[in-house]
N, C-alpha and C positions, 0 to 999 in steps of 0.2 A: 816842240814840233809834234802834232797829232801823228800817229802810226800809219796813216793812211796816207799823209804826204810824204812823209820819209821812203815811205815802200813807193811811192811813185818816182822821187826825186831822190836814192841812196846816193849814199857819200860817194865821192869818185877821188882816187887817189892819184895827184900829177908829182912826176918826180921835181924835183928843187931844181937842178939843172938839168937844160934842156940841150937838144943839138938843135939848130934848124934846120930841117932835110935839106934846103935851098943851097946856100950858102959854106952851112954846114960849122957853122961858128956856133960857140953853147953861150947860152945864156940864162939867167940865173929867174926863176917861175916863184916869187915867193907867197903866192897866192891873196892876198891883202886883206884886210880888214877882219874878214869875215870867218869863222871857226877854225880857220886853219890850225894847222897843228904839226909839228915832224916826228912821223911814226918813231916812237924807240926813245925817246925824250921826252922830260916832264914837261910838261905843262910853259913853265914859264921859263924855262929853259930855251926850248924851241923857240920860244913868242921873244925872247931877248936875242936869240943869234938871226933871227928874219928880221927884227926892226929896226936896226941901224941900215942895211943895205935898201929895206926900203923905203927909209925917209930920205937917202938919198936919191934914189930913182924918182920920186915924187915931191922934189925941189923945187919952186915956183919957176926958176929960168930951166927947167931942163924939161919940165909939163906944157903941153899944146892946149890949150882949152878954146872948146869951139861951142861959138853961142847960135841954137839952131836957128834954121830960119826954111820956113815954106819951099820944099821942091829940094833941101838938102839929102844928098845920102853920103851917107859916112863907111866907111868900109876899117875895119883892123884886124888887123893876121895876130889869132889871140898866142900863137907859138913866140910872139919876141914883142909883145909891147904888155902893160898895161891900160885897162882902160874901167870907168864906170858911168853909171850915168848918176846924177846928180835932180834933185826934188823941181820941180816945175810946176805952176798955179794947174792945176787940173781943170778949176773951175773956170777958166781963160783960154788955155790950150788945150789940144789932144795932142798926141803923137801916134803914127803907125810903125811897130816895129816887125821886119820880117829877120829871119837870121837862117846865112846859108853857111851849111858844113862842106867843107871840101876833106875828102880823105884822100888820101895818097896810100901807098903800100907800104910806108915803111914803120915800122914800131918805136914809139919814144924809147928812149932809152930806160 
């Protein structure tokens, strides 16, 4: 990643487990796919103890998959779900995405 994107877009650190302010039940943030990594443990270490709990979260019967369609909006509280978006004909479709942050006062744990 070029130095210029990185300094726009630094790494952001979310704990593995979460509380949800709401409710207040924890739930486990394993970050997915993407460079994650658990501070303080190698490499494939970390990447072994996050991918059995996430191929179960991401089980064909336990995933919602929603195929869009003109005038949808979709909403997800990123604090207790997983979610991505997945490749689309571009040359066919567009999409418009807008993305709204709700803060609250309280601090992850």
């Amino acid at each position: 990643m070029p130095e210029t994107t990185r300094a726009r877009f630094p790494d952001v650190i979310h704990p593995l487990v979460r509380t949800h302010p709401g409710p207040g039940r924890r739930g486990l943030h394993p970050g997915g796919r993407w460079d994650s990594e658990i501070i303080g443990l190698p490499e494939a270490r970390g990447g072994a103890l996050v991918a059995e709990p996430l191929a179960r979260m991401t089980r064909p019967e336990v995933v919602r998959e929603h195929h869009r369609q003109p005038g949808d909006v979709l909403m997800s509280d990123n604090r207790c779900s997983l979610h991505r978006a997945t490749e689309w004909d571009k040359g066919k479709y567009s999409r418009r995405l807008h993305r709204l942050i709700l803060l609250d006062d309280r601090r992850p744990e």
